[in-house]
C-alpha positions as CSV (number, residue, x, y, z in Angstrom):
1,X,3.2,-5.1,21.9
2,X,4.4,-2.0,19.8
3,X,8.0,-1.0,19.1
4,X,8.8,2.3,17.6
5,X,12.1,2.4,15.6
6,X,14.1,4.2,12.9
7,X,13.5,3.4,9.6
8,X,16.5,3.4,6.8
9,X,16.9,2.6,3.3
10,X,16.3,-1.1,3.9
11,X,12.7,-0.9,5.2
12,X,11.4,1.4,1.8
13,X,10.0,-2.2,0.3
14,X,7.8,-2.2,3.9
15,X,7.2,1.8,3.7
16,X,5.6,0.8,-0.3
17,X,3.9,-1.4,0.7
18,X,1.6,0.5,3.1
19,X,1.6,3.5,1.2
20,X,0.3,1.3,-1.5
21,X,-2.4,-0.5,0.1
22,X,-3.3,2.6,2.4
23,X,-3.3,5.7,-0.6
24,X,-5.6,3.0,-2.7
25,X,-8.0,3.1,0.5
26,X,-8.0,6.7,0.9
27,X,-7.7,8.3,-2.1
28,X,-9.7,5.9,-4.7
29,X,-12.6,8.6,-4.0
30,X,-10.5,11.7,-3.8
31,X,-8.3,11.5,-6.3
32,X,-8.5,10.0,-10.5
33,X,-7.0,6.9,-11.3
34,X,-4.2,8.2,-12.9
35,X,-3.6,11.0,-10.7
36,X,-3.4,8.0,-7.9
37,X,-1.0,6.0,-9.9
38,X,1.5,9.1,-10.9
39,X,1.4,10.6,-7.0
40,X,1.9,6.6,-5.6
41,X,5.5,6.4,-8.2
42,X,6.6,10.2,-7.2
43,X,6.4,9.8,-3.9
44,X,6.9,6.5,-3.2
45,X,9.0,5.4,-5.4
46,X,12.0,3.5,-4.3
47,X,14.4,6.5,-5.4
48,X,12.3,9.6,-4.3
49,X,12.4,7.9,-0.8
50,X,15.7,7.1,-0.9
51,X,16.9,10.3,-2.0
52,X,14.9,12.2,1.3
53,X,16.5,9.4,3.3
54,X,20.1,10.1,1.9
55,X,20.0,14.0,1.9
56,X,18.3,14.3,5.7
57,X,15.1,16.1,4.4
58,X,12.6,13.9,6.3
59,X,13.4,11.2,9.1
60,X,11.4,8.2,9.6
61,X,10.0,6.4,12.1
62,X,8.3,2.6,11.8
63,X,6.0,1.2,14.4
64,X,5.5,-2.8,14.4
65,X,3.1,-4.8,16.7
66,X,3.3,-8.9,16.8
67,X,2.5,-8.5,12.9
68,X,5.5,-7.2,11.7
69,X,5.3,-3.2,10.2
70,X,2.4,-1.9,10.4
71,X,2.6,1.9,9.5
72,X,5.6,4.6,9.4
73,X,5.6,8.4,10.1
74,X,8.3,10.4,8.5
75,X,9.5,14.1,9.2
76,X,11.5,16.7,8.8
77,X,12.5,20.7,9.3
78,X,11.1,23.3,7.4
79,X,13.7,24.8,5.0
80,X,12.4,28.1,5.5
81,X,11.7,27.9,9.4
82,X,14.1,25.0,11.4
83,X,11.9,25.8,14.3
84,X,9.0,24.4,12.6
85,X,9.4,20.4,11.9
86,X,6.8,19.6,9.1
87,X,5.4,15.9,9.1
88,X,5.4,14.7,5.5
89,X,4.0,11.4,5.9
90,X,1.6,9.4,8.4
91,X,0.5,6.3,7.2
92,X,-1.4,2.9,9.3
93,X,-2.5,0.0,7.1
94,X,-6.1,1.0,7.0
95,X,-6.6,-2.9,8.9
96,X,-5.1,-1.2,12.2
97,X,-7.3,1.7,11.9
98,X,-8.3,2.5,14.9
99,X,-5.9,0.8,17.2
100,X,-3.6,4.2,18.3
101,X,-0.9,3.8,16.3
102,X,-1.2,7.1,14.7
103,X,-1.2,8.4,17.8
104,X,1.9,6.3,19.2
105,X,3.7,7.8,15.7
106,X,3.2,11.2,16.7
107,X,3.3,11.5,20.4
108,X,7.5,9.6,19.5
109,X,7.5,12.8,17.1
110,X,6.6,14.9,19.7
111,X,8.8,13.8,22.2
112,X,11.8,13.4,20.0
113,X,11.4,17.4,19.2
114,X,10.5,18.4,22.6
115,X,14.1,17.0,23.3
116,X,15.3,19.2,20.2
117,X,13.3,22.3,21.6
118,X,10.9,22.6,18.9
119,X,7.8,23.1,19.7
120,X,5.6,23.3,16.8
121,X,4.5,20.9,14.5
122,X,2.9,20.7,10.6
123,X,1.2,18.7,8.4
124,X,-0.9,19.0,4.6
125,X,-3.6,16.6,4.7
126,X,-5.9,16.9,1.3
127,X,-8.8,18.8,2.0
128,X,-11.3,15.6,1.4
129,X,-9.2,13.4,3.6
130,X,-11.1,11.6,6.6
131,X,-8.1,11.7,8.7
132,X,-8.5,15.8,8.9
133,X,-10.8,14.8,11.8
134,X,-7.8,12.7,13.3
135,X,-5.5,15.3,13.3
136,X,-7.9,17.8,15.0
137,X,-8.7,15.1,17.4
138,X,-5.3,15.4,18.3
139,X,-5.1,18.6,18.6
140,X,-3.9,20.2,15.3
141,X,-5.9,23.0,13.7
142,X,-6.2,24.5,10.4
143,X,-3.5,27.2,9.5
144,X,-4.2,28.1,6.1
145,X,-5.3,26.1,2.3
146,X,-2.6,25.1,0.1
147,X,-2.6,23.9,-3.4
148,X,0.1,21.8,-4.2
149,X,1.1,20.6,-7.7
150,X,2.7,17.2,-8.6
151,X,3.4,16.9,-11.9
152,X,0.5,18.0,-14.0
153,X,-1.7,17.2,-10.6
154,X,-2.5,19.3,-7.8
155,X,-3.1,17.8,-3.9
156,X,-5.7,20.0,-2.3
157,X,-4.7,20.5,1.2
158,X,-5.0,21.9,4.7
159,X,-1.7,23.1,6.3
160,X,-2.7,21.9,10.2
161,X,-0.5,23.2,12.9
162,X,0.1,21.6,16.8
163,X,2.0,23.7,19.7
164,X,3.5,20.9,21.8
C-alpha cells in the first residue's frame, strides 16, 4: 500500500538519501564525476533544501509503500508566471522503477493544482535523461532547450510542459 504525504524539514535525511543513490544511477553516464558530486551538495544539501522549504519556493510531497520512503516530488510556482507550477524534482529509488510511483507523485500534483486552478505544469529534465521518455509517456512534451549553469557546470535540459 502507498501513502502520499507532505514532506518537511524533518524528512531532508530521507529526501538525501534517494537523491543520492538515484542521481549516482542516472547521471554516472551523463554527467563527470565531479560535476556529480558539486550538483549532489548544491542541490541536496541539507541547507539548500531547507532554505526552499523555509522560504515556500518548492513544496514537497513523499510517497512510502510497506518499505518506508521510497521517492519524493517537490514543486513550486513560477516567479515569473504563478499560473504556471514548475516541478523541480522527481525522484524513485531506481529499485521501484517501474512500479507507478512516478506516476502516483504527479497525478497528487496534478490534483492538488487542479484544486488551485492551475492548469499547466513544467519540468527540465537533462537532455540525455532516460526518464524524458517517462514524462512524454505521461503526456508532457518538449517546450523549448535550456542550458542551465550550476556553479562552473551547466545541466543540459528540455523544458517539458503538461495541460491538465
Amino acid at each position: 500500500m502507498t501513502e502520499v504525504f507532505e514532506g518537511n524539514e524533518g524528512h531532508i535525511p530521507s529526501i538525501v538519501e534517494i537523491a543520492e543513490k538515484t542521481w549516482r544511477t542516472t547521471y554516472t553516464a551523463i554527467l563527470s564525476a565531479d560535476q556529480l558530486d558539486y550538483m549532489l551538495a548544491a542541490i541536496y544539501g541539507t541547507a539548500a533544501l531547507t532554505n526552499v522549504m523555509r522560504n515556500g519556493a518548492q513544496q514537497f510531497l513523499l510517497l512510502k509503500d510497506d518499505h518506508g520512503i521510497q521517492g519524493f516530488i517537490s514543486f513550486g510556482a513560477r516567479p515569473e508566471d504563478p499560473k504556471v507550477v514548475k516541478i523541480h524534482k522527481l525522484y524513485v529509488l531506481p529499485e521501484n522503477h517501474g512500479k507507478g510511483y512516478g506516476t502516483i507523485l504527479i497525478e497528487e500534483v496534478k490534483k492538488r493544482m487542479r484544486a488551485k486552478g492551475i492548469t499547466t505544469l513544467d519540468l527540465n529534465v537533462n537532455r540525455y535523461n532516460p526518464a524524458q521518455h517517462f514524462y512524454r509517456k505521461l503526456g508532457f512534451s518538449v517546450l523549448r532547450e535550456e542550458d542551465v549553469p550550476i556553479g562552473q557546470f551547466w545541466m543540459n535540459d528540455y523544458v517539458m510542459r503538461l495541460e491538465i
